[in-house]
C-alpha positions as a printed Julia matrix, in Angstrom:
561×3 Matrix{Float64}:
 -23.64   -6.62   -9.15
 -21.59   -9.44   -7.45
 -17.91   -9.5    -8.28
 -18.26  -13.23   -9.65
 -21.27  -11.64  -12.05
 -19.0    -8.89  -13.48
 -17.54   -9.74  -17.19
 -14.9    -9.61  -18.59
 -13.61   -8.45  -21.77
 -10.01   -7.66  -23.14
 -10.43   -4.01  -24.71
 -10.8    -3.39  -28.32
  -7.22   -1.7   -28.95
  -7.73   -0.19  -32.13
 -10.98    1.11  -31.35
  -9.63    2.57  -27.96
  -6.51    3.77  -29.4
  -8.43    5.53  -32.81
 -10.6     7.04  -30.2
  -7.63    8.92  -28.42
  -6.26   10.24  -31.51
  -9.49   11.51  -32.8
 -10.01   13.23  -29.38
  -6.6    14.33  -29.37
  -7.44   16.34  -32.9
 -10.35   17.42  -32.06
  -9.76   19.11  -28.32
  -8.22   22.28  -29.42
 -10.93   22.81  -31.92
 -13.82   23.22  -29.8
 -15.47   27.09  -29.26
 -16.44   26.57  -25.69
 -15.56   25.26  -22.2
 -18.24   23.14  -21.97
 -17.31   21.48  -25.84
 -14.01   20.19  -23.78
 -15.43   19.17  -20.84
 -18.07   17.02  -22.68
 -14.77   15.48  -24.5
 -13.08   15.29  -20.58
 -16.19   13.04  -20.07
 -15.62   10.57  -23.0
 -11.99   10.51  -21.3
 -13.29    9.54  -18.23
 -15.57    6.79  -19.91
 -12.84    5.49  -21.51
 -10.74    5.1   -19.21
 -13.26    3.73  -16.87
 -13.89    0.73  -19.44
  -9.92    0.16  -19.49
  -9.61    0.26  -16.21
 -12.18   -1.94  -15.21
 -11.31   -4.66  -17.89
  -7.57   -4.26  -16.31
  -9.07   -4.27  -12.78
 -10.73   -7.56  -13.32
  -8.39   -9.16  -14.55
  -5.8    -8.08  -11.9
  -7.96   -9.44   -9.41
  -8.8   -13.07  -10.9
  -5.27  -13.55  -11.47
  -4.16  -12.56   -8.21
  -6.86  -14.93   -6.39
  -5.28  -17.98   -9.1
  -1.78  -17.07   -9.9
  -1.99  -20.64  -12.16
  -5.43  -19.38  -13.75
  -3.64  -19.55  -17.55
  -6.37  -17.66  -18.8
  -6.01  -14.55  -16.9
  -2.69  -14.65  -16.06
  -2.43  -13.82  -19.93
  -4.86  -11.48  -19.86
  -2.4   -10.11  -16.64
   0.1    -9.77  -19.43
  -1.5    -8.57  -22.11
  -2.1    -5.24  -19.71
   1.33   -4.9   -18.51
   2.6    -4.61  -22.5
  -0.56   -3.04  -24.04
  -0.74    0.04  -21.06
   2.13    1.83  -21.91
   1.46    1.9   -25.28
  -2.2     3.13  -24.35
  -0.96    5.49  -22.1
   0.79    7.2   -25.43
  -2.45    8.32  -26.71
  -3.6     9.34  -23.66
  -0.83   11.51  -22.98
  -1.72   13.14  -26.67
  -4.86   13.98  -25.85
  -3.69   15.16  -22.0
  -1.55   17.09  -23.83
  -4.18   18.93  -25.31
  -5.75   19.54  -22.58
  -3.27   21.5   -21.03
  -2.67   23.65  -23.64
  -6.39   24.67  -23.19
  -6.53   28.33  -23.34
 -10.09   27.54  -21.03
  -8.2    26.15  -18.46
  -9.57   28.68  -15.82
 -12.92   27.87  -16.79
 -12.12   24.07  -16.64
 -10.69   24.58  -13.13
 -13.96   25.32  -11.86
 -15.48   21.88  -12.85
 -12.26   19.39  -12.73
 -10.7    21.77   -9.57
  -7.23   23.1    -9.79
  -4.8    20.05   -8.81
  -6.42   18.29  -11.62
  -4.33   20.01  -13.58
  -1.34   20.38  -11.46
  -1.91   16.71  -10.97
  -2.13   16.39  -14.81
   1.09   18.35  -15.04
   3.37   15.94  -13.17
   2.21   12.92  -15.12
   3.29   14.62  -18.11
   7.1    14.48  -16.53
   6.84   10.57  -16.69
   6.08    9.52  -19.89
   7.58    9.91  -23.11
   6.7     7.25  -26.31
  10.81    6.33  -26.3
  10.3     4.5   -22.89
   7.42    2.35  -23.89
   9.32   -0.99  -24.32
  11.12   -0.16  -20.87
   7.89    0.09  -18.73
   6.63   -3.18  -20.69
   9.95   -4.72  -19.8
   9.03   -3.26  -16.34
   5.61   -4.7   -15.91
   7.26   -7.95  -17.04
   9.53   -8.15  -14.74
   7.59   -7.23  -11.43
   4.71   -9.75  -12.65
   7.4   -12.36  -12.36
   8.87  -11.84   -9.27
   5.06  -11.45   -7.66
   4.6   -15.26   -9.35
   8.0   -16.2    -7.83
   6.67  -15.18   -4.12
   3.14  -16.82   -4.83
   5.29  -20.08   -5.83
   6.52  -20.6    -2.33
   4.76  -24.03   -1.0
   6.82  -24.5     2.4
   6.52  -28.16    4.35
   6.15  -27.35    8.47
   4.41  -28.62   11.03
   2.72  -31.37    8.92
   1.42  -28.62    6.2
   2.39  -26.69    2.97
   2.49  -23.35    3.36
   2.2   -19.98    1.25
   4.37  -16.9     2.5
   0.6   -15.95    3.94
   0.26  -19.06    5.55
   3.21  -19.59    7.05
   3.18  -16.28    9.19
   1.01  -17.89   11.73
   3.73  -20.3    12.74
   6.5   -17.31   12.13
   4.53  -15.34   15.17
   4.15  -18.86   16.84
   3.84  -18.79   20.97
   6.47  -21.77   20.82
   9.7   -20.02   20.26
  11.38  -23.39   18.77
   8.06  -23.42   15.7
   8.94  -20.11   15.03
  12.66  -20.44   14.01
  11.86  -23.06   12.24
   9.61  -21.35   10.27
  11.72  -18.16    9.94
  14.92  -21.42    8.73
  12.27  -22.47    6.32
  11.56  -19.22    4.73
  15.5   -17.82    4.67
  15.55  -21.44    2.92
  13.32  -20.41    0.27
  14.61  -16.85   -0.62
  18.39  -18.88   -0.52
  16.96  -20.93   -3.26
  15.21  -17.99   -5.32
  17.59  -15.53   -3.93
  19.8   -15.57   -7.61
  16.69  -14.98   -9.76
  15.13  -12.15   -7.13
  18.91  -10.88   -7.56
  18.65  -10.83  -11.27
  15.15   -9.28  -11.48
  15.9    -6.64   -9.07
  18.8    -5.37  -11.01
  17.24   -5.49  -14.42
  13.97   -3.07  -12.83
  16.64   -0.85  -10.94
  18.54   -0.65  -14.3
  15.42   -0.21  -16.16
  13.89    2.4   -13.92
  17.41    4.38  -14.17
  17.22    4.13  -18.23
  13.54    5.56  -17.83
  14.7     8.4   -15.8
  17.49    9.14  -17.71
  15.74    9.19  -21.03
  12.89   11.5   -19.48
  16.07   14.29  -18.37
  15.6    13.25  -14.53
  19.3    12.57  -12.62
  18.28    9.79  -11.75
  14.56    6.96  -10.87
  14.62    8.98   -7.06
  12.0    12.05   -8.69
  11.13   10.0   -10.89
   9.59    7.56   -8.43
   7.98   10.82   -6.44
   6.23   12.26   -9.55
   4.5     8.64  -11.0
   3.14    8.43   -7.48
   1.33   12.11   -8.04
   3.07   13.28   -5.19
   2.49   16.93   -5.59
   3.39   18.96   -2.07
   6.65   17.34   -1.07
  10.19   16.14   -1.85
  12.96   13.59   -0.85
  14.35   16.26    1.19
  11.21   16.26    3.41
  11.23   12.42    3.41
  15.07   12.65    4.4
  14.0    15.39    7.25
  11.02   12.65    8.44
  14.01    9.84    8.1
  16.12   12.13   10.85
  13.04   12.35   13.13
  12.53    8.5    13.16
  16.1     7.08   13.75
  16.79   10.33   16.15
  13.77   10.42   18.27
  11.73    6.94   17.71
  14.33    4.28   17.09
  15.65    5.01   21.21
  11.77    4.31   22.07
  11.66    0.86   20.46
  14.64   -0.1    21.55
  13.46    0.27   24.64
  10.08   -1.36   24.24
  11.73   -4.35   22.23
  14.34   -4.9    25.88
  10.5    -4.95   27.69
   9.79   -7.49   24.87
  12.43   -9.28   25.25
  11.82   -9.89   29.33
   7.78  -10.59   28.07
   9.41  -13.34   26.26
  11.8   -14.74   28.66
  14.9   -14.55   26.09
  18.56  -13.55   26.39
  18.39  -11.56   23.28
  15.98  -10.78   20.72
  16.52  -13.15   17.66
  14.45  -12.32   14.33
  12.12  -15.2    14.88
  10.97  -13.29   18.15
  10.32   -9.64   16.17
   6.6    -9.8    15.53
   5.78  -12.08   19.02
   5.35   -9.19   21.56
   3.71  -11.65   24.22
   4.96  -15.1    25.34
   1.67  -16.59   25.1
   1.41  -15.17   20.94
  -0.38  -12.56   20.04
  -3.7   -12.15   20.64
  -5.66  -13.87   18.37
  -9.6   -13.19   16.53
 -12.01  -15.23   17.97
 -12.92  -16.68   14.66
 -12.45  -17.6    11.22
 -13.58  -15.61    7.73
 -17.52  -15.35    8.2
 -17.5   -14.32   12.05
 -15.15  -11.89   11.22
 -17.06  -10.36    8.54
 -20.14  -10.55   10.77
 -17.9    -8.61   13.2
 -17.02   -5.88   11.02
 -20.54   -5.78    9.35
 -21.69   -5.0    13.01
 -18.91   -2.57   14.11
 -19.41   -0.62   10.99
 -23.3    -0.44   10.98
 -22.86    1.16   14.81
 -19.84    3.15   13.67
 -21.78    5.59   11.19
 -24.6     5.53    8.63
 -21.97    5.91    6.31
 -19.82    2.97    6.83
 -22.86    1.34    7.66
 -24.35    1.86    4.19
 -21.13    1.33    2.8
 -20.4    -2.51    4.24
 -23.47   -3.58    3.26
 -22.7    -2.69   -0.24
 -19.71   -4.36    0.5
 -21.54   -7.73    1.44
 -24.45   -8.01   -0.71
 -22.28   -7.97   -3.83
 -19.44   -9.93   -2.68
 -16.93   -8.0    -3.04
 -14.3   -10.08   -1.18
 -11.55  -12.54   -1.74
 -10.63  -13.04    2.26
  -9.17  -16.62    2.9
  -5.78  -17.54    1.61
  -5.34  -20.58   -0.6
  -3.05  -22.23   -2.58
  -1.46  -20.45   -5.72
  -2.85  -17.21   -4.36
  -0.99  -14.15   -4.66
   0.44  -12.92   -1.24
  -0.62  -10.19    0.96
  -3.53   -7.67    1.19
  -4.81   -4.73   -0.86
  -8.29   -3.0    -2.17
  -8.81   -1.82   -5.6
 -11.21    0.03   -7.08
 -13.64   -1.7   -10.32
 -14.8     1.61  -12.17
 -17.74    0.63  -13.86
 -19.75   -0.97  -11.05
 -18.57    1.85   -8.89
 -17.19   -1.06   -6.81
 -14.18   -1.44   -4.45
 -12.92   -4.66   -3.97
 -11.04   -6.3    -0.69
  -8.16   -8.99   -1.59
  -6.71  -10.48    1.79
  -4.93  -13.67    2.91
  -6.38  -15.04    6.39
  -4.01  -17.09    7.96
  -6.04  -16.88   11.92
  -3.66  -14.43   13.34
  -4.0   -11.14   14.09
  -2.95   -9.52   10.98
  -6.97  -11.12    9.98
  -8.48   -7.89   11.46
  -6.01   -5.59   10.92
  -6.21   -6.04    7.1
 -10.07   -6.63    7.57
 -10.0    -3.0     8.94
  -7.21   -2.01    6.76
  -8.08   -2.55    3.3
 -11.97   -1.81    4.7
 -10.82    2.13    5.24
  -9.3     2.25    1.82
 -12.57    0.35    0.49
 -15.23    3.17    2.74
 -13.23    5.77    1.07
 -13.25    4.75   -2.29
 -16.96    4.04   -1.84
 -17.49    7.21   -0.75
 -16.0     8.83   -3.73
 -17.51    6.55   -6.34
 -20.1     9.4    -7.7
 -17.0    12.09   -8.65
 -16.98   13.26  -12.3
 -13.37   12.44  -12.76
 -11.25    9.53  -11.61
  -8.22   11.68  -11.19
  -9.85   13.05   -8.26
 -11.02   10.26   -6.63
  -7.43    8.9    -4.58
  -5.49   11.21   -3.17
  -1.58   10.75   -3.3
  -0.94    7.49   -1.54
   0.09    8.69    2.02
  -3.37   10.06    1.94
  -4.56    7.04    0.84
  -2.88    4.62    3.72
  -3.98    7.55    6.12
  -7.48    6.42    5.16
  -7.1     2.51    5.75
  -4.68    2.99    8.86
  -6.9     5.72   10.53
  -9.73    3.26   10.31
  -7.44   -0.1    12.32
  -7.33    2.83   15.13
 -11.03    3.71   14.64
 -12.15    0.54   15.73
 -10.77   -0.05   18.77
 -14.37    0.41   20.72
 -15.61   -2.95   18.62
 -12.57   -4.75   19.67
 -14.51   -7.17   21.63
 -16.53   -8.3    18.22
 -12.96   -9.31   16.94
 -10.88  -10.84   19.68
 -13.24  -11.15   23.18
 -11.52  -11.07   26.5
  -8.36  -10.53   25.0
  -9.56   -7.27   23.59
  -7.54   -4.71   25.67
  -4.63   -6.82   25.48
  -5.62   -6.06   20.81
  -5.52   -2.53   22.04
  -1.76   -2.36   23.97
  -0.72   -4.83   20.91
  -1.99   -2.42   18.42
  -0.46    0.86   19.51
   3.0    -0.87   19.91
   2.9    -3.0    16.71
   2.2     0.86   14.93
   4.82    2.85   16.51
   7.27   -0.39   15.58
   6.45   -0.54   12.25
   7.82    3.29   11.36
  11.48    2.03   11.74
  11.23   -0.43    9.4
   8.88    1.05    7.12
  11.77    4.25    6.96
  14.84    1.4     6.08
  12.62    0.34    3.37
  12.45    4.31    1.56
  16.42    4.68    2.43
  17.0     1.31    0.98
  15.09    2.57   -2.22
  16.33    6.07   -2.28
  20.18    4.67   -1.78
  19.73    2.03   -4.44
  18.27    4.58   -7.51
  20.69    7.04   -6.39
  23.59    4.07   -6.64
  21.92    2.22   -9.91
  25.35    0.73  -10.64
  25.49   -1.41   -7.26
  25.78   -4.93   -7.53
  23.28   -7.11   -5.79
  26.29   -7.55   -2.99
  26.29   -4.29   -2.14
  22.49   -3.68   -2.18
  22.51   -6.36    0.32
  25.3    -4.89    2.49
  23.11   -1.41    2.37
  20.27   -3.13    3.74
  22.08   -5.29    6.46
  23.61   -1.8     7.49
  20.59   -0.08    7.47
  18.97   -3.22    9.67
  21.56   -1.92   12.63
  20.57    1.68   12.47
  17.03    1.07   12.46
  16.62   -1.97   14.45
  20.11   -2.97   16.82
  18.11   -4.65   19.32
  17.48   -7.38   16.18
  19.97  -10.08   15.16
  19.59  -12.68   12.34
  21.74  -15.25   13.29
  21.2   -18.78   12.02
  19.18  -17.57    9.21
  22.23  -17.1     6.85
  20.44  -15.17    3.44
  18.38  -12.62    6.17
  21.45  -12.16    8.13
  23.6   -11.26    4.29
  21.49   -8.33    3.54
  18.58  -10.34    1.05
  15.75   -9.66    3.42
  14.5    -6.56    1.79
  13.49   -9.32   -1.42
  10.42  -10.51    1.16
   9.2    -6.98    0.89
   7.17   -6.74   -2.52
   6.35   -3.01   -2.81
  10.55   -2.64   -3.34
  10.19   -4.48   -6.53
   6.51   -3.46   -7.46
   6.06   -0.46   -6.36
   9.01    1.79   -6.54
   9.39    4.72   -4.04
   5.9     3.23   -2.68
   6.73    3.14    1.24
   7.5     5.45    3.3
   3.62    6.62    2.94
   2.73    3.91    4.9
   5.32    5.42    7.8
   3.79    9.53    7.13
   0.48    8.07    7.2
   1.06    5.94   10.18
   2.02    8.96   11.97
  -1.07   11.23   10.76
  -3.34    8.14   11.84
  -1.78    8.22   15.0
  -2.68   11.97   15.41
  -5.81   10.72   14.49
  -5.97    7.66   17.92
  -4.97   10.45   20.2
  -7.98   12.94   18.92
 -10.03   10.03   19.53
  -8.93    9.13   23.2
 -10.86   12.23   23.98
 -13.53   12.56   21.64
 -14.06    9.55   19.48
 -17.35   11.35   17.92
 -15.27   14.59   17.16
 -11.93   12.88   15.85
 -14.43   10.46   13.28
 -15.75   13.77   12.09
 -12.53   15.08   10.92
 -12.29   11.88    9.45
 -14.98   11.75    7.54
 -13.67   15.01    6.31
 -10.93   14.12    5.36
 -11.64   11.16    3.32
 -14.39   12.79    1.46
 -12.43   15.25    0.62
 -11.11   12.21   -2.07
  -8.1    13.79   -4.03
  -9.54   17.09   -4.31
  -6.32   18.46   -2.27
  -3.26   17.91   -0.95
  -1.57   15.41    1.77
  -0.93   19.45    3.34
  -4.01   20.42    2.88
  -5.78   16.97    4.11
  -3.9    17.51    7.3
  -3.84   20.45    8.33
  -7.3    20.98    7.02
  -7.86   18.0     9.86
  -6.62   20.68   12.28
  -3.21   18.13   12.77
   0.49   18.4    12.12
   2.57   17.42    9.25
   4.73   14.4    10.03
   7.69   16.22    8.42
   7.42   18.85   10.66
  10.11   19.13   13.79
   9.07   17.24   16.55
   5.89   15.73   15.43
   7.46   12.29   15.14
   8.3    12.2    19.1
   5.28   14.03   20.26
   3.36   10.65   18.73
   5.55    8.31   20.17
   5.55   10.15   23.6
   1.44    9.36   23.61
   1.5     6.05   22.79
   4.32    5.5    25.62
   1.66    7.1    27.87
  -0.83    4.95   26.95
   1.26    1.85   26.86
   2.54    2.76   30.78
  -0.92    2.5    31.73
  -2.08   -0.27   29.75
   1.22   -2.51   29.52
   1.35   -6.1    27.77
């Protein structure tokens, strides 16, 4: 069914609700096995109307941030779903306590449970009106960001719009566009200040009430993360500023000679050649044609699963006003549907969503026929491993995407990912710091970032862009308000993809397998087991973070910008 066919209808609380506590009743009165697993079905139906309802409406009121009607409907789920999740947790409870459990395991598999088993850390009924107050709060500060309508170059602009003059060939557009945007955050900057203390506050009160030290675990476990800790995210954090930060600096002073400048000013970060970055070689429908080809050649699988993609519309590509920023892919339950959210702005960051979002979409798709939802996604740094594997996948269709300029994509693309880990591993000490500080004033969450800038990236400086320079930049990054903890998978997973490019540079056919294997594998294991079942090595473990690096030099000797 098309997306724009699909209907909508807010849930039936009561009914949904009575349902749950029935089930909840009658669990640990059934004689068999097979008696709960029929009721783990009506679960999963449940939760698959929910979910789509919730998914529907997430979508339409991130395409219109000013639709009224769904931006309601937006709110009614961010108060009603932690009051549903309390009768789901009964029932979960239940099921648990099965003394059939073993049985169980061999139909739901055994991290169901242990998957089932850190959930059950998060929630308690006391906390309700703090994750409402929660939701609240990072609704608003994703409508704050979508209100940004920025006058330059003769046009308004979104924060999506305006990155094409931010990464501007003419050095002189793109500090003015960087001057327009520190602008902005100055003028929001006390209200982004307010909301981020009330959700670090809030998050702290949760964690505190559930008999955690502090949000840090907290964060871990309501992201499922279920085969590693902060201290193996601290041991990755070493790796990066030890052995990867001395790399960039030294691509950024090549970068800085590209460009023709006596020192690297913020408003030249994401320019890596003087004549921009290369560019697609057209707008929303050749690109799609592009990708619809590339994937059709790639494998039946992605071939069958683009098409599905196509026929039934399942994108929302081309930024617009009162749009919600970025990129992401969600999944619609009922139709068995993913769906592909993106802002084009005609820069580069056009394909690599397109690609992006498109692995997380093929990967979804291919886990759309699994019994149980809880093991279709994988903890999230599985999950970005699936969509960032895929931008590295594609390289041998870069032609489709951006012509003659495609091996100067290729050079682009290898640098742009080893550059991204640095910042990527500020943004989870930023986090980590802040929930293990809660009492910080906005000040001295600002001086934390602006010190963590200098460790991570000294070759940058933000003069003349007064709020950036002061510590607020880490307000343009969304995931720190709406996602909590949500980060540094992007960094493990950029790593693991990585692994992934370098299997390929010698057997593209034989690295795609392993890929394939990996994602339809869904979240039937482990990050751990995912990788190493890939035959590759953990990015925690010693060294792996400068073997990477030390093949993408390689690479980026022979092929330079």
């Amino acid at each position: 069914m098309k997306f724009t066919e699909m209907k909508y209808r807010r849930p039936d609380t009561a009914a949904i609700e009575m349902e749950y506590r029935d089930m909840a009743q009658r669990f640990p009165l059934c004689a068999s096995p097979e008696e709960q697993l029929e009721m783990l079905d009506r679960h999963e139906k449940l939760m698959g109307d929910v979910n789509t309802m919730g998914t529907l409406a997430y979508i339409r009121s991130s395409i219109n941030t000013t639709d009224s009607f769904y931006r309601e409907e937006q709110d009614f789920f961010d108060g009603w779903g932690p009051q549903l999740q309390e009768y789901v947790q009964q029932f979960l409870d239940q099921v648990l306590a099965s003394p059939f459990r073993a049985e169980l395991e061999k139909t739901t598999g055994e991290l169901f449970f242990r998957d089932l088993e850190i959930a059950k850390k998060t929630f308690s009924p006391e906390i309700i009106p703090l994750m409402q107050e929660e939701n609240r709060l990072a609704t608003e500060y994703e409508q704050l960001l979508a209100s940004a309508d920025i006058a330059i170059q003769g046009e308004q602009c979104n924060l999506s719009e305006i990155i094409r003059h931010q990464t501007s060939s003419d050095r002189k557009i793109r500090q003015e566009a960087w001057e327009k945007t520190d602008a902005f955050f100055t003028e929001k900057g006390q209200r982004m200040d307010e909301i981020y203390d009330a959700l670090v506050k809030c998050r702290t009160k949760q964690a505190k009430a559930l008999g955690y030290e502090n949000f840090v675990q907290l964060g871990y476990d309501r992201l499922g993360r279920n085969c590693y800790s902060p201290a193996d995210v601290a041991a990755f954090r070493d790796q990066v500023a030890k052995d990867l930060v001395p790399v960039i600096a030294q691509l950024k002073e090549k970068q800085r000679q590209r460009l023709g400048v006596s020192r690297l000013c913020f408003w030249d970060e994401d320019t890596l050649l003087p004549h921009g970055n290369p560019a697609p070689v057209g707008g929303e429908e050749e690109l799609v044609e592009a990708a619809g080809k590339m994937y059709r050649e790639m494998s039946m699988q992605t071939g069958e699963f683009f098409d599905f993609m196509r026929e039934n519309e399942l994108f929302d590509l081309l930024s617009k006003k009162g749009k919600a920023g970025g990129g992401y892919c969600t999944y619609i339950p009922n139709y068995k549907s993913p769906f592909i959210f993106s802002n084009f702005n005609g820069t580069v960051d056009d394909v690599q969503v397109l690609t992006h979002e498109a692995g997380h979409a093929f990967a979804a798709y291919r886990a759309r026929n699994l019994r149980y939802l809880e093991n279709m996604t994988p903890t999230m740094e599985s999950a970005e491993t699936h969509s960032m594997s895929m931008e590295l996948f594609s390289r041998p269709w870069d032609e489709g995407f951006f012509g003659e300029k495609a091996e100067e994509f290729r050079s682009y693309q290898l640098e742009n990912c080893l550059d991204f880990i640095p910042y990527g591993t500020m943004v989870d000490e930023f986090q980590t710091k802040v929930y293990e500080n809660p009492e910080w004033s906005p000040m001295q969450r600002k001086e934390l970032w602006a010190n963590l800038e200098k460790k991570y990236r000294p070759w940058l400086t933000f003069e003349g862009l007064p709020y950036f320079e002061a510590g607020g930049y880490y307000q343009w990054k969304h995931h720190i308000y709406s996602s909590p903890m949500y980060y540094i998978d992007y960094c493990l997973a950029q790593v693991t993809a990585l692994e992934f490019w370098e299997l390929s540079e010698k057997d593209w056919q034989g690295a795609f397998a392993r890929y394939l294997d990996f994602v339809n594998s869904a979240g039937e294991k482990t990050f751990r087991g995912l990788v190493h079942g890939a035959g590759l090595k953990l990015p925690f473990e010693s060294g792996c973070v400068k073997e990477v690096a030390e093949k993408v030099l390689e690479y980026l000797e022979k092929h330079p910008l």
